[in-house]
C-alpha angles and dihedrals in degrees: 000000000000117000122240118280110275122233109282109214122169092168118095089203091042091056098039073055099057086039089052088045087051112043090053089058089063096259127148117219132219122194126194111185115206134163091219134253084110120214147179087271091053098048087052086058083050088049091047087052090055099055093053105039148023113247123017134212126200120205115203106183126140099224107225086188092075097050129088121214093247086049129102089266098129099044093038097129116253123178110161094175092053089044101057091046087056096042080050095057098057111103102258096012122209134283107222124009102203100213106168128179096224134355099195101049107118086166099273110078133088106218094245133143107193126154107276138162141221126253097226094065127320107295122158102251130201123269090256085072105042089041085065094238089151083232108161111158121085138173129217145177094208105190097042095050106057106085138043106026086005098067095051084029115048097175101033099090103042082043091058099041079053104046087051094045092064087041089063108039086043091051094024091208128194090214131031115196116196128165124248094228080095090051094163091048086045096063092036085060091051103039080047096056087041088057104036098048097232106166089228129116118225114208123184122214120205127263112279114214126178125232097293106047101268114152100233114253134154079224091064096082096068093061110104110239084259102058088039088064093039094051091062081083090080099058093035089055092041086050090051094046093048084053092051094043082048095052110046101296109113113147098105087207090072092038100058098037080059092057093038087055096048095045093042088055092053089058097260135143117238103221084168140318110189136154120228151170108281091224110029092029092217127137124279129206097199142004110267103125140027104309145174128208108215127189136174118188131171114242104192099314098335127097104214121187143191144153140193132208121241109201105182128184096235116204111245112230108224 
């Protein structure tokens, strides 16, 4: 049986409103940003909210802010029917989906996304600068930012610091739930909370796969039956080389060229495949404390990523 239809709201001071309402009424508060196209992956992060709050928002906004103008903004799937009859099947449902037009409209922008430059030298810049929003204050966690997605996507991860940031700030949560398939955006979340001194606590789901060992994505319908099968190639070789590190194998050189090579094979395009530290993030030449591979790889024209943790019983020296 469906739940009942959540609160629409499309208004940021509508919805600090209901928080405010709420919350005085001794409520605690869950947030799950999405940017739609919901999934399985997404409803765990809903079922994890409710275990820690009382009420819980979904956001569903495409962020204009971590896209660049030559990135995949305008065909990103949206379907907000489809979402809110999946966000009502889950047991318990949700209480406000926040669903705004644009959170960077201050009355003097067009909407638009067209190629557009810095003026400090010639830099690609998001879609929130070249749409003319008049948007000027950013937030980043600089160190952790920098690899990984950082290196192929310049503006992803300030865009998204920021985005959240005013999320937060707009639903003023008590718990924030985000899924560990963005392993590198889920500790710049956290270190970001940490730094910042927001009283809100950051928890990160696991990594939903389907059937097959996909990792989930709203991305991944735009695959062709062909590079879905093809991009299998990326979770089969993450699960071999977890088994290797766990088994004695820990120079991540080997490793990686072991995950590059399988992925190459299948047709896909390496963006990176590194092994790194599960706090710092940083790169790891062996396997001597908690660690993640992460890999991101084109199918076709679709950037597909994915990660798993590698949690190894290291010998003490003595």
């Amino acid at each position: 049986m469906a739940n009942k239809d959540p609160l629409m709201i499309t208004d940021k001071d509508e919805m600090r409103k209901w928080s405010r309402s709420m919350r005085a009424q001794g409520k605690t508060i869950g947030l799950v940003p999405t940017m739609g196209y919901l999934h399985e992956g997404h409803l765990s992060l809903i079922q994890e909210s409710h275990k820690q709050t009382h009420l819980t928002v979904v956001s569903i906004y495409v962020n204009p802010g971590q896209f660049s103008p030559t990135e995949d903004l305008s065909t990103y799937p949206s379907d907000l029917l489809g979402d809110i009859q999946k966000l009502k099947s889950v047991p318990g449902g949700v209480d406000v989906v926040f669903n705004p037009k644009n959170l960077y409209d201050y009355g003097n922008n067009d909407n638009g996304c067209g190629v557009g430059l810095d003026q400090e030298g010639g830099k690609v810049v998001s879609c929130v600068e070249t749409g003319g929003m008049g948007h000027e204050t950013w937030v980043r966690v600089e160190r952790l930012e920098k690899d990984l997605c950082g290196k192929s996507r310049p503006v992803f991860f300030r865009g998204v610091a920021t985005i959240v940031t005013k999320l937060f700030n707009i639903v003023e949560p008590d718990v924030a739930v985000f899924g560990k398939k963005d392993y590198q955006q889920w500790r710049i979340i956290k270190r970001m909370v940490r730094d910042l001194d927001f009283g809100i606590k950051v928890i990160g789901t696991e990594l939903a796969r389907d059937d097959d060992g996909l990792a989930k994505s709203s991305r991944n319908a735009r695959l062709s039956p062909d590079d879905r099968q093809k991009a299998l190639s990326i979770s089969k070789s993450l699960f071999k080389a977890k088994f290797a590190a766990e088994n004695g194998q820990n120079d991540c050189q080997e490793l990686r060229n072991a995950v590059i090579q399988a992925i190459h094979e299948a047709g896909g395009k390496i963006d990176y495949a590194e092994i790194v530290d599960q706090e710092s993030l940083e790169k790891l030449g062996e396997i001597n404390r908690p660690a993640v591979f992460c890999v991101a790889a084109w199918f076709g024209n679709v950037r597909l990523i994915d990660n798993i943790e590698i949690n190894v019983q290291c010998a003490s020296s003595f």
